[in-house]
N, C-alpha and C positions, 0 to 999 in steps of 0.2 A: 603470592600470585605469580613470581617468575619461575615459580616450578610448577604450579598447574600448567602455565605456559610452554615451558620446555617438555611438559608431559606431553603434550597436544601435537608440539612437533615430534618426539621422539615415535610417538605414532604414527604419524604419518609417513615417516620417512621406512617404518616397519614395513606401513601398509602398501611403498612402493615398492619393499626387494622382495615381496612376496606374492606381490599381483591381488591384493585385498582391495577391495573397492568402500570405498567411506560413504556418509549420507551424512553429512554437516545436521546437529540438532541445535537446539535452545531447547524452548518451553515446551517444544512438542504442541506447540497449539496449530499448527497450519497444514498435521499429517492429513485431512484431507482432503489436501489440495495437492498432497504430493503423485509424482512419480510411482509407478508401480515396479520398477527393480529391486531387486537381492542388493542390499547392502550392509556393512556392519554401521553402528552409528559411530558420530565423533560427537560427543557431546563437550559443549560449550560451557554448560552453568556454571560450572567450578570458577571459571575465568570471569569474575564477575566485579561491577562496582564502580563507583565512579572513580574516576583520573584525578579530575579536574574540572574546578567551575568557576568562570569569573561571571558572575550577572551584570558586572559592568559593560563588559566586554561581550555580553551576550552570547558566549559559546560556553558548553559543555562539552569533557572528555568521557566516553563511558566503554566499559567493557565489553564486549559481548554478549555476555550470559546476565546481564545487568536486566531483572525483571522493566519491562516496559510502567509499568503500574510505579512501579518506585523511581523513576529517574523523572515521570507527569508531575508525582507527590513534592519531587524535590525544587522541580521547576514550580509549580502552583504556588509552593511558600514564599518563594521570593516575586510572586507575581507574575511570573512566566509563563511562555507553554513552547508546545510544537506545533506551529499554527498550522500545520499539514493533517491533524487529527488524523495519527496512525491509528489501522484497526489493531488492538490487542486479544483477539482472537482469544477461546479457552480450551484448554485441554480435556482429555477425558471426565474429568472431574466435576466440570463446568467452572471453574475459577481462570481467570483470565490470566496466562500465561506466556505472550508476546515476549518477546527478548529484545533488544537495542541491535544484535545479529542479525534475529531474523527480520525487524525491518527494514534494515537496509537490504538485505540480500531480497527480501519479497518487491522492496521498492513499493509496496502498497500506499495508498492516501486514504483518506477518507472524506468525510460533505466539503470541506474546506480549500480542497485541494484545487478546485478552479477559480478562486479566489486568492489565493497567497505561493500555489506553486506545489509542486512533490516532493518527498524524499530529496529524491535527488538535487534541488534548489540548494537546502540546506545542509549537504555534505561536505564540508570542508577537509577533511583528511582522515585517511585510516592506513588500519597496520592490520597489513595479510597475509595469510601462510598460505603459499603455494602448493600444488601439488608436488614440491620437491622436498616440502617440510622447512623450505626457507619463510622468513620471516619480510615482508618488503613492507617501505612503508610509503605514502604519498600523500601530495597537498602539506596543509599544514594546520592554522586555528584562525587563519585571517581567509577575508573572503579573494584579496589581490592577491591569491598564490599563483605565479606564472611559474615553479619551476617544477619544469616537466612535463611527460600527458598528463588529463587529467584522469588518471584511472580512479582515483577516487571516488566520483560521480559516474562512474562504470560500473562501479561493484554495485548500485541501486536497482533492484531488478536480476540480477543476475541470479541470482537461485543457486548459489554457489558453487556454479561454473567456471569459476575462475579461481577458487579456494576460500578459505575459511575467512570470515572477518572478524576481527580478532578485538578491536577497540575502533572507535569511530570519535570525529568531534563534530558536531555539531551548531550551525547557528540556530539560536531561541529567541522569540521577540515576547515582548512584552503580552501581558493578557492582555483582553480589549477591555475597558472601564464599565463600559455597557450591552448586555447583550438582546436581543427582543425574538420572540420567533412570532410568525402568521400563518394562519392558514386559510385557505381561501378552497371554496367549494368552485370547481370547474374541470371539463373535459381535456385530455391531451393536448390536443390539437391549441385550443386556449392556454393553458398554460404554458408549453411553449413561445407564442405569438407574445406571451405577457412576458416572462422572463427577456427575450430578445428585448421590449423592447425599455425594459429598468437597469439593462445589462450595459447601454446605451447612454443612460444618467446617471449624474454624481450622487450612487447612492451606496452606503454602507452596506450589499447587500453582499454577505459569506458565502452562505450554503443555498442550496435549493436540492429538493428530492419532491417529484408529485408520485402519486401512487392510486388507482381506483378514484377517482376523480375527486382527488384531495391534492392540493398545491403547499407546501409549506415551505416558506422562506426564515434564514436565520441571518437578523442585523447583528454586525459586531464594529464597534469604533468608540467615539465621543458619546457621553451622553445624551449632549441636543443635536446630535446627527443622528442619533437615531431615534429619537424620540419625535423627530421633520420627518425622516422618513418613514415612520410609520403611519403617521399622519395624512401623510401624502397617499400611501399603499392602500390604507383601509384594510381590510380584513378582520378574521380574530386571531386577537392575542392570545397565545398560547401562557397559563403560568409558568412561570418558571423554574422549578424543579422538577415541573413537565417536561417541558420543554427540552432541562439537560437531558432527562431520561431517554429523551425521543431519541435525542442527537447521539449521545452516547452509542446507544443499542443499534442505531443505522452504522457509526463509526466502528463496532466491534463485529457486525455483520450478527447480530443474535437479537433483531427488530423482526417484525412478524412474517416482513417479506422473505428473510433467508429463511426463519424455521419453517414456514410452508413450501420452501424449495428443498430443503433438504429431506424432510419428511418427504414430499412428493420425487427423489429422487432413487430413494431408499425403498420405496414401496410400490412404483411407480413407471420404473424405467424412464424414466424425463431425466433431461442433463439441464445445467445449469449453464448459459451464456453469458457472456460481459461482453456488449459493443461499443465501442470507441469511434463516435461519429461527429462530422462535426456539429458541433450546436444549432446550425439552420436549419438542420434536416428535420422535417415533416414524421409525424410519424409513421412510423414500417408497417407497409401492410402484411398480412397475414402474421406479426406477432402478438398474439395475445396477453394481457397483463403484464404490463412491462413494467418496471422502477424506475425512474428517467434520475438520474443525478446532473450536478452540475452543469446546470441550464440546457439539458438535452445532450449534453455532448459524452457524458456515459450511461448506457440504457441495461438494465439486468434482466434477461428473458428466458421462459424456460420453453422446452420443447421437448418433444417426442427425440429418445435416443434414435440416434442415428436420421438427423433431420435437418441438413444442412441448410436450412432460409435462416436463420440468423447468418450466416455466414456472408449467404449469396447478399442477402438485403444488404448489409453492414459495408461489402465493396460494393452497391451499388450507389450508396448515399457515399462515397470516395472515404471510409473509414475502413475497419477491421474487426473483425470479434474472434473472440476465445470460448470455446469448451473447457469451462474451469472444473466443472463438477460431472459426477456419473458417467457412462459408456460413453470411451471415446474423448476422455478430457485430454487436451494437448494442446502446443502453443499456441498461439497466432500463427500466422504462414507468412513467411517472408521471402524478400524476391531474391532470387540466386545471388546476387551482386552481397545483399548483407547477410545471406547464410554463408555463404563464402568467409567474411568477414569474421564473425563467428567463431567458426572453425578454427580459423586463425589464431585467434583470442585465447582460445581454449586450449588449444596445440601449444601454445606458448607458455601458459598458466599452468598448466595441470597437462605437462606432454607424459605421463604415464595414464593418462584415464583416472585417476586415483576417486577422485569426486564425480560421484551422483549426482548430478543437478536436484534440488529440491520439487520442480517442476517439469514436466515435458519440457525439453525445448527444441525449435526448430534446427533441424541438420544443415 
């Protein structure tokens, strides 16, 4: 593995004396979402496998190229998870090809993630190669790491703007003992109002997604915690290998709502929005059919290419959206002060340009 390693920098340091621009891979499951530049790949896989794992200690060390599917499998055995339920996305193939790389660098979450935290909560240390072909590494395997920044929890999200991530560790908590899902028949407008106001009581409650005037909530904790609060909730119970089914397929984005966005994108000209508002907000008018996650406070909307009202609605509800799919997908927009920043970041990381960002990102 220290020579896949030394391979990965000895390229990179090629790809600086020759002015070659790189485009970081894994699994190849999230090309697209990617950026449209000319670039060669660097691929990752070789660099694969886990470090290290104490279950006591609740952290894992893993590679980069370390399929996402095998490090869940590894965690699950010992009763584990990532309680941030990363999407694992699939490749051309349709087999689910997410990497431990590219979810840090995507920073993506999935149902769970307004419940327990991001990616980024659970990054305790990684080891990066720069655009210089240097190797740096930061944090550590405990969550009290004070030395230094913490570029660690930088790299989540970063779309590998700042260089390659090369090994991560990770905090894992325990499965939850019991899970329950519900669904309840009701309008946006109601499901919102109902979520706010369970959001508010001691209740086990994970996940939320409503969709076409269906509400479905996912309990995770104690058994008699959740078995009070479903009692309390009412609704119907979802079976449950249903129910994983459900949750899975929203968490890899391949549930029915993305394959009719992506079909409708493809044939279509519709682009694919994701708005980050906050949870009080009412919902947006003039967006039709929307996918409300984590209790209103991520909405998935499609629209007419080149059709800026998710954008405008999403700052007027004091939030932000993204064109993540079709004509015109690009970052979020951000205000001088932290593109400024940025810059910076990047200038210092990768001061030859060497890396393609995985996604647009804002200048």
């Amino acid at each position: 593995m220290q020579q896949a390693l030394a391979s990965l920098c000895d390229r990179v340091r090629a790809a600086g004396a020759d002015g070659t621009r790189l485009r970081i891979r894994g699994g190849d499951s999230k090309s697209f979402l990617a950026g449209a530049a000319e670039a060669e790949p660097l691929d990752l896989r070789p660099y694969a496998g886990i470090v290290a794992y104490a279950p006591s200690e609740l952290v894992v060390t893993a590679r980069a190229g370390t399929p996402l599917t095998e490090l869940v499998q590894v965690l699950a055995d010992r009763g584990q998870c990532l309680a941030f339920d990363p999407p694992r996305f699939a490749d051309a193939t349709g087999q689910l090809a997410g990497t431990v790389g590219g979810m840090v660098a995507a920073g993506l979450a999935g149902p769970g993630r307004a419940a327990v935290g991001g990616v980024r909560d659970y990054v305790l240390g990684a080891l990066l190669m720069d655009g210089r072909g240097a190797l740096l590494r930061f944090g550590g395997e405990v969550m009290k790491n004070v030395a230094g920044y913490d570029i660690s929890r930088l790299l989540a999200g970063s779309w590998g703007a700042l260089g390659a991530v090369c090994e991560v560790s990770l905090k894992v908590l325990p499965s939850p003992p019991a899970t329950r899902t519900l669904r309840f028949a009701m309008g946006q407008a109601d499901a919102l109002g109902q979520l706010r106001a369970w959001s508010g009581q001691p209740l086990p409650l994970n996940a939320s997604v409503w969709w076409r005037d269906t509400l479905a909530v996912r309990l995770c904790g104690a058994q008699a915690a959740v078995n009070s609060a479903a009692r309390r909730l009412g609704g119907e119970t979802i079976p449950e290998p249903l129910a994983q089914a459900f949750w899975e397929g929203l968490r890899d984005q391949r549930d029915e709502f993305f394959i009719e966005a992506r079909q409708a994108v493809a044939r279509a000209g519709r682009a694919l929005w994701r708005l980050s508002v906050p949870p009080t907000t009412p919902p947006l008018p003039g967006l039709d059919d929307p996918l409300v996650e984590w209790a209103g406070a991520q909405r998935w909307v499609l629209a007419a290419a080149g059709d800026d009202r998710p954008a405008t609605q999403a700052a007027a509800a004091g939030g932000h959206a993204q064109c993540v799919l079709g004509p015109g997908a690009r970052a979020a927009t951000l205000d001088p002060a932290l593109s400024a920043i940025h810059r910076r970041l990047r200038a210092a990381f990768d001061p030859h340009g060497i890396f393609v960002p995985g996604q647009p990102l804002a200048s």
